[in-house]
N, C-alpha and C positions, 0 to 999 in steps of 0.2 A: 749393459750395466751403466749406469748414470754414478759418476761424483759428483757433489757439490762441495765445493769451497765457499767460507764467508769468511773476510777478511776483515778486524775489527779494529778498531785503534788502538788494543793492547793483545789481541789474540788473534788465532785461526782457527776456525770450527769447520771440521770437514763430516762429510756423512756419504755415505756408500750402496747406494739403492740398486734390487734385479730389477726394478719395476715390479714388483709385488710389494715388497720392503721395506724397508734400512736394517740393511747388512751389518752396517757398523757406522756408530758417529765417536767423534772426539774434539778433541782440544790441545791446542799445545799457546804459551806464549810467544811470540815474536822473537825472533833469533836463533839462536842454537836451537831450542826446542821445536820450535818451528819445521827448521830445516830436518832436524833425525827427525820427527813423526811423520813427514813428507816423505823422505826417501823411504821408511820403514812402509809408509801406504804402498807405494809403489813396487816393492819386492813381496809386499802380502797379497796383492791382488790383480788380476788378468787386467792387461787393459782395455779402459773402458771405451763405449761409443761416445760417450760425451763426455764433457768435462767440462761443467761453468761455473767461473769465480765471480763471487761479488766482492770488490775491496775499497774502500775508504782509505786505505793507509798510507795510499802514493803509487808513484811509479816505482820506485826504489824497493819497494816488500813487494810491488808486483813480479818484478826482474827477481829478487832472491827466490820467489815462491816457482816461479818456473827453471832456474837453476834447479831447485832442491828436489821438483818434479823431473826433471833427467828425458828421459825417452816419454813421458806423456806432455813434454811443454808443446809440440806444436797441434797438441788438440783441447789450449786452454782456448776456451770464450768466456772476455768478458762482458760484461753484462754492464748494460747502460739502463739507467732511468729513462721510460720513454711518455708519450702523452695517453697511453694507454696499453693494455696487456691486463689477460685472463679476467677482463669482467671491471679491471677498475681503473677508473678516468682520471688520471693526474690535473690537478688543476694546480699544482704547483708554478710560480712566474721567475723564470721559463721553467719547463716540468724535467728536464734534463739536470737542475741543479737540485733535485731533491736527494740527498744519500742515495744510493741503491742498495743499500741494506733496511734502510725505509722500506724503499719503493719493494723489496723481497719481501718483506716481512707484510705491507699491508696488500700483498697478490695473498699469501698464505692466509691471510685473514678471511679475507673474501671467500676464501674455497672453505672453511671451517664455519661459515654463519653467513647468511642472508642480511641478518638483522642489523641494525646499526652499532658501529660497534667502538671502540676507543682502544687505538693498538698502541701501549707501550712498551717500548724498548729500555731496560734498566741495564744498563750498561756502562763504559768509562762514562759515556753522557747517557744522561736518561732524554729519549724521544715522548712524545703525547700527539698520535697522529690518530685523526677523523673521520672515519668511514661513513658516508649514509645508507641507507638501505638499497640504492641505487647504482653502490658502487664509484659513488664519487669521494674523492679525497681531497676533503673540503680543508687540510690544513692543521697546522700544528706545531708544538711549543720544543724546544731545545734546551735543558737546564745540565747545568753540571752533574755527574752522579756522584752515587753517593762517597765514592771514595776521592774524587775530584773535590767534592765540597767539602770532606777531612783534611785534605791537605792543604786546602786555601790559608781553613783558617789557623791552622799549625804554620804556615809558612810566614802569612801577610798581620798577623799577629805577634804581641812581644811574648807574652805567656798561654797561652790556647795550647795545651796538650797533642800530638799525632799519636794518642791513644785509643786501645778499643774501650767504651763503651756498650750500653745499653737502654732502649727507650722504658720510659717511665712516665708516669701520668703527671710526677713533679719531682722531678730530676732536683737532687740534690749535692751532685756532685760533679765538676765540671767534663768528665767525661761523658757520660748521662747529657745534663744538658747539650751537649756537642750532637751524641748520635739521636737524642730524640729530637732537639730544633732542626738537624739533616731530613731523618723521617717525614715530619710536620711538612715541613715545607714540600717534600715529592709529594706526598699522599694529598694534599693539599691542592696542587697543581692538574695532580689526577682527578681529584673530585672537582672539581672546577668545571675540567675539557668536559666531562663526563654530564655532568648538570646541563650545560649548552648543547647537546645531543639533544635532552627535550625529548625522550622517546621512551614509555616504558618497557619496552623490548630490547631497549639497547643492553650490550655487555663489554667487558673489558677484558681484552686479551694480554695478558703477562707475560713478556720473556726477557732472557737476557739474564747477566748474574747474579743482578741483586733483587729479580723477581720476588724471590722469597721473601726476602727481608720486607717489601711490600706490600706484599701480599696480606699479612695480617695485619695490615693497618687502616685498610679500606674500606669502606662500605656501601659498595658499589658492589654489583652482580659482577664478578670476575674469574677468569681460568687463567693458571698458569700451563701456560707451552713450551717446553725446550727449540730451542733455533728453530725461530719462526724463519729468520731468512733462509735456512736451510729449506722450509716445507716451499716457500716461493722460488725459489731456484729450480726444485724438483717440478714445479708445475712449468713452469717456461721451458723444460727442456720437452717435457711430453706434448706441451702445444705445437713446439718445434719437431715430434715424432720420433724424439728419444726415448722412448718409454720400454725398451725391453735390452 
C-alpha cells in the first residue's frame, strides 16, 4: 500500500493507493483538521510500504504532519524537485527550486499525455507550467489565486467589497466586476502560456480548487484532474518499486 500526502499552502490532500487504485483520497485544512484526519488515516488503514509527502508549507507543518502520523512518521519521504524523473527534464534555474507540488503535478502530466501540454495548478496560487512533447519543462508563470486576488483588493483598497460575486460578460455591480476582472485576468494568463505552445495537439490539464471555476472560461482544449500532485507522487513511488 502506497500513501501520498501533498501538502499545500492552505491544505493537505492525502490519497491511499493497493497499487491497482486509490483506495481513498481527501482533504482536510491545515491545523486541527489537519492533524484528526491524519491520526483518523492512521487508525483506518494497515501500514503502508511507502509514504511520500510533497510540502510547500515549511518545516513547521512538516514536524506537525509527522506528529499527527504517530507510528508511520519514520516511513515519511520527502520529496524533492530534481533535474529529472518519470520522463520529464526540469529546466527550471536551479531545478531544485521549482515547488515540488509543481514538479508532482507536471510528472502526472507526463504520464496522462505525450502531447504538449499546459499544466495549471489553481490553487491559494494559481501555477501555468510548460510541457513539450519531449518532456521538457520549458517554464512557467506564478500569479495569485483566485481567492488570494479577492482579498488583495478587499484589503489594499478603501471600498472594494470581500464579497462573493459572479462573472458576467458586463458586470454591473461591484462584486461582479471583482469576480469577473479575477477570472479575466487567470483565463487570460492561461491562454497566453497556451498560445506559445504553438502546437495543435497541445492540451491543458486542470487541477487544484478553483479548477472549476476555470474551467468554463477557456477556450483551449482542456481536462480537469483532481490532485495531479497526488497522480505524481504515486508514480515516483512505483519507479522507486512501491507499487504493491
Amino acid at each position: 500500500m502506497i500513501v501520498c500526502l501533498d501538502s499545500g499552502n492552505s491544505r493537505l490532500k492525502w490519497g491511499v493507493h493497493d497499487g491497482h487504485a486509490w483506495l481513498e483520497q481527501g482533504a482536510a485544512d491545515h491545523g486541527e483538521p489537519r492533524d484528526e484526519a491524519l491520526a483518523a488515516l492512521v487508525a483506518r488503514w494497515p501500514q503502508p510500504r511507502r509514504l511520500l509527502l510533497a510540502n510547500v508549507a515549511g518545516p513547521a507543518v512538516a514536524a506537525h504532519i509527522a506528529t499527527s502520523l504517530g507510528p508511520w512518521a519514520p516511513l515519511i519521504e520527502e520529496v524533492r524537485s530534481s533535474g529529472q524523473c518519470a520522463g520529464v527534464i526540469n529546466h527550471y534555474q536551479p531545478p531544485e527550486r521549482l515547488g515540488v507540488d509543481r514538479w508532482c503535478a507536471l510528472i502526472a502530466a507526463r504520464q496522462r499525455t505525450q502531447a504538449p501540454c499546459l499544466v495549471v495548478m489553481a490553487g491559494t496560487a494559481t501555477t501555468i507550467d510548460s510541457l513539450d512533447a519531449d518532456g521538457n519543462f520549458c517554464g512557467g508563470l506564478i500569479l495569485p489565486g483566485y481567492d488570494l486576488m479577492r482579498r488583495a483588493l478587499a484589503s489594499d483598497t478603501a471600498s472594494l467589497p470581500l464579497a462573493p460575486g459572479e462573472w458576467t460578460a458586463s458586470p454591473r455591480r461591484t462584486e461582479d466586476a471583482i469576480a469577473t476582472g479575477i477570472i479575466e485576468a487567470q483565463a487570460g494568463a492561461i491562454d497566453r502560456a497556451f498560445a506559445r505552445l504553438a502546437d495543435p495537439a497541445a492540451i491543458c490539464l486542470l487541477s487544484g480548487g478553483n479548477a472549476g471555476v476555470l474551467r468554463h472560461h477557456l477556450d483551449i482544449p482542456c481536462v480537469e484532474i483532481s490532485n495531479l500532485p497526488l497522480e505524481g507522487l504515486l508514480r515516483m513511488a512505483r519507479d522507486a518499486g512501491g507499487d504493491s
